[in-house]
C-alpha positions in Angstrom: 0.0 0.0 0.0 1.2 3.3 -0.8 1.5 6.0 1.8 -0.4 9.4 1.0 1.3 11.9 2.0 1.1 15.7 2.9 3.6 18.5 2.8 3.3 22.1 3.9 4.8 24.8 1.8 4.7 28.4 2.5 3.0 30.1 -0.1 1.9 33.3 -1.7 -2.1 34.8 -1.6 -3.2 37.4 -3.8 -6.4 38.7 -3.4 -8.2 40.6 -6.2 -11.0 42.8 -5.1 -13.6 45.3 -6.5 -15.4 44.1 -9.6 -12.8 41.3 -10.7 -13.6 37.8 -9.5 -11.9 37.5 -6.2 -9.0 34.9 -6.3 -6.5 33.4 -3.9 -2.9 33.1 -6.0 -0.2 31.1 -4.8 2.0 28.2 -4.1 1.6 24.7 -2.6 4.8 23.5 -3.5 8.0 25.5 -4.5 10.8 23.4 -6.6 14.5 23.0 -5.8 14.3 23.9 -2.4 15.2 21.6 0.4 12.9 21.4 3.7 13.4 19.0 6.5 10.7 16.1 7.0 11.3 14.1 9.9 15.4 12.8 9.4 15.9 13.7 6.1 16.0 16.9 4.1 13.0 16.6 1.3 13.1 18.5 -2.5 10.6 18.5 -4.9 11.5 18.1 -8.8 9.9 20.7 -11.0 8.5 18.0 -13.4 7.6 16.4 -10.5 3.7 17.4 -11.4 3.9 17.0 -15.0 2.4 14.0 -15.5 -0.1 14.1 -12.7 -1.1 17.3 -14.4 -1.4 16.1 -18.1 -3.6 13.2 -16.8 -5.6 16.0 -15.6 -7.3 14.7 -12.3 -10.0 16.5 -10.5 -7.6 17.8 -7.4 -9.7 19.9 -4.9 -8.3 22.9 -2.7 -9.5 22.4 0.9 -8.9 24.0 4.0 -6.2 22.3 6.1 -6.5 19.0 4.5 -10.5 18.6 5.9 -12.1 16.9 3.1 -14.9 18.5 4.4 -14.0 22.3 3.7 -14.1 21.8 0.3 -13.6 25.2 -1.4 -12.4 25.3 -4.5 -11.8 22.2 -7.5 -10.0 21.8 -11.3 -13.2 19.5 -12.1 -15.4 23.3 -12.2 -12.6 25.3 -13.2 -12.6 26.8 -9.6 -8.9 25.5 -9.0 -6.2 26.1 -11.8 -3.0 24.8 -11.2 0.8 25.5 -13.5 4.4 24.7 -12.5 6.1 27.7 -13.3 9.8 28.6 -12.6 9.1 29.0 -8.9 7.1 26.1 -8.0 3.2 24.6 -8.5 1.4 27.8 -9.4 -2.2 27.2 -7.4 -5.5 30.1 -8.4 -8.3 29.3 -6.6 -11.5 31.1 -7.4 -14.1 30.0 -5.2 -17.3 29.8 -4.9 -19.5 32.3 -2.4 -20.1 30.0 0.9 -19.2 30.8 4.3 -15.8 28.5 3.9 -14.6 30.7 1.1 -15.5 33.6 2.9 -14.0 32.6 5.8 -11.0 31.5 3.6 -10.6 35.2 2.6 -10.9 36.4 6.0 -8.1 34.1 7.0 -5.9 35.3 4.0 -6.8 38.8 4.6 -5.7 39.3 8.7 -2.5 37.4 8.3 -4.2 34.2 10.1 -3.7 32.0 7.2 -0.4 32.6 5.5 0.8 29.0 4.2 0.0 26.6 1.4 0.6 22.4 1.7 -0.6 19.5 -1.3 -2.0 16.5 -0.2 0.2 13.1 -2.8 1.2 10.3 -3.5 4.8 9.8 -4.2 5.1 7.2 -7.1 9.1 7.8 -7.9 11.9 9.3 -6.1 15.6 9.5 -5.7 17.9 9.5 -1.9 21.3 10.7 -2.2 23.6 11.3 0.9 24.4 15.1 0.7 27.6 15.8 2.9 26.6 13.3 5.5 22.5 14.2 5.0 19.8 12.1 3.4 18.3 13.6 1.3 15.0 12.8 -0.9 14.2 14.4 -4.0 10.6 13.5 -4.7 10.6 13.2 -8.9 6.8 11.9 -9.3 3.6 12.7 -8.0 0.0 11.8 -7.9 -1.7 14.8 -6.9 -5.0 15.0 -4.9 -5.1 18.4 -3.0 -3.6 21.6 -2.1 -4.8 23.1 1.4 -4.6 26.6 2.9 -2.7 25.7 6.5 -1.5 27.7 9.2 2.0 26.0 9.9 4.1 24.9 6.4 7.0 22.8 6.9 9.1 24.9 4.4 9.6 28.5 4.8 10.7 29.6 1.7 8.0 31.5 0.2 5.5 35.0 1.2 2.4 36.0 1.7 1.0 38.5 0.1 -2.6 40.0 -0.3 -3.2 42.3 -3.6 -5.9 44.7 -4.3 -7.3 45.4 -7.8 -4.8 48.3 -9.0 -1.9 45.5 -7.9 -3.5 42.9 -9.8 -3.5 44.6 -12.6 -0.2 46.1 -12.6 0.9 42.7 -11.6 2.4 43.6 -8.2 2.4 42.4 -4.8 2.8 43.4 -1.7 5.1 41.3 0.5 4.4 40.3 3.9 7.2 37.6 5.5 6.4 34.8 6.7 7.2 34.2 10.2 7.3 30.0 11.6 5.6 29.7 14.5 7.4 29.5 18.2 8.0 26.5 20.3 5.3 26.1 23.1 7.4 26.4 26.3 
């Protein structure tokens, strides 16, 4: 049996507002850039989603994993998804229920800030990196990206983006801070 896994990323949000469709713009994974997961330092390939996304399955955007909190999919054209240079390029466009609101809301005060994907790993490579393991994930099957609160990798910004931004295709940068150790 193969174990599905989950990663957290930290991600950028745009939000477009007044008279444009509002949209949540970001990324669940980012390529190239090592993160640790339990003993080993984890990559992800930037074909990694390339054939998951040719095969074009019908991946949802939830909130934090909870099948339940279902607020965005490809199947309705309400998720779009694109590697790019940087990493899996997620849009999600949702429709108006109280989860999407409440997504927005989250996105908007800083709450929210973070991105994960919800796989399968079907090939991948381990390499000793100066006394390191190291796991470069090279295949995925794809099933969901999540907004979270706490990602796993750092390495990206949150950002929220008014219409004016949007369509001088700016954003506004807000760091992303990883959350403190509960004494």
């Amino acid at each position: 049996m193969t174990e599905v896994r989950t990663s957290t990323i930290a991600l950028a949000i745009e939000e477009r507002a007044e008279g444009a469709p509002s949209a949540l713009v970001g990324y669940a994974a980012t390529f190239d850039q090592p993160y640790p997961v339990d003993v080993v330092q984890e990559s992800i390939d930037r074909r990694a989603f390339d054939r998951t996304l040719r095969e074009q399955p019908d991946v949802f955007a939830l909130m934090g994993h909870d099948m339940g909190r279902v607020i965005a999919r490809t199947k309705n054209g309400t998720l779009r998804l694109a590697p790019d240079e940087r990493g899996l390029r997620v849009e999600i466009t949702p429709v108006d229920t109280q989860e999407s609101r409440d997504a927005f809301s989250l996105v908007r005060s800083g709450t929210i800030d973070a991105m994960s994907f919800g796989f399968r790993v079907t090939k991948q490579q381990y390499e000793n990196r100066s006394g390191e393991v190291h796991r470069r994930i090279l295949d995925v099957d794809l099933f969901e990206v999540s907004l979270v609160a706490f990602p796993a990798n750092p390495a990206a910004t949150l950002s929220l983006r008014d219409k004016e931004l949007a369509a001088a295709a700016r954003v506004i940068a807000v760091p992303f801070l990883p959350p403190r150790p509960i004494a």
